[in-house]
C-alpha positions, 0 to 999 in steps of 0.5 A: 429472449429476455433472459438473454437480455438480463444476463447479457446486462448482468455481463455488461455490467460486470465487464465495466466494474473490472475495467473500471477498477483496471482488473482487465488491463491488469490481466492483459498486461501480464498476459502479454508479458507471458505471450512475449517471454521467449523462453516460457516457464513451466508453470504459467500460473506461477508466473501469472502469480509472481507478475500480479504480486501474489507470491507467498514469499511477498507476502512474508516481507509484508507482514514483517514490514507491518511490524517494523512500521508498527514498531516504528510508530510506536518509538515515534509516539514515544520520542514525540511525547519526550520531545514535547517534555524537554520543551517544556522543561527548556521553556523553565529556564529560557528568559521570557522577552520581559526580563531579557529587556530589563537587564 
């Protein structure tokens, strides 16, 4: 009997950590999505797939908007560096508070 007990914890426990990481209201949702299509696909797994964002043609577009955002972090860096060197540059030429006084 205290096996049962054991894994019956076990159970317990398991069922909290996917309801606390919101698996199990995830999981109804799309469950019920499918229950309530009037016209039901062919492929239920498929379906279940596409609603939990599982799709391999997203995951495509991810890895592409990976490397777009790579490619724009790099540009940033690049025209902050160039940004921060024409400041400088503008600081050479600006007058300072002192000699625009004394004209």
């Amino acid at each position: 009997m205290s096996y049962y007990r054991g894994s019956e914890s076990k159970r317990e426990q398991f069922r909290r950590y996917l309801e606390k990481a919101g698996v199990l209201d995830t999981l109804t949702n799309v469950l019920v999505a499918l229950y309530e299509e009037t016209e039901k696909p062919n492929n239920a797994l498929d379906f279940l797939k596409h609603h939990l964002g599982v799709a391999g043609v997203e995951t495509a577009d991810a890895e592409a908007l990976r490397l777009g955002l790579s490619e724009l972090q790099q540009k940033c860096d690049l025209l902050m560096e160039e940004n921060k060197e024409l400041r400088k540059r503008l600081l050479q030429y600006e007058p300072t508070p002192e000699d625009g006084a004394a004209e």
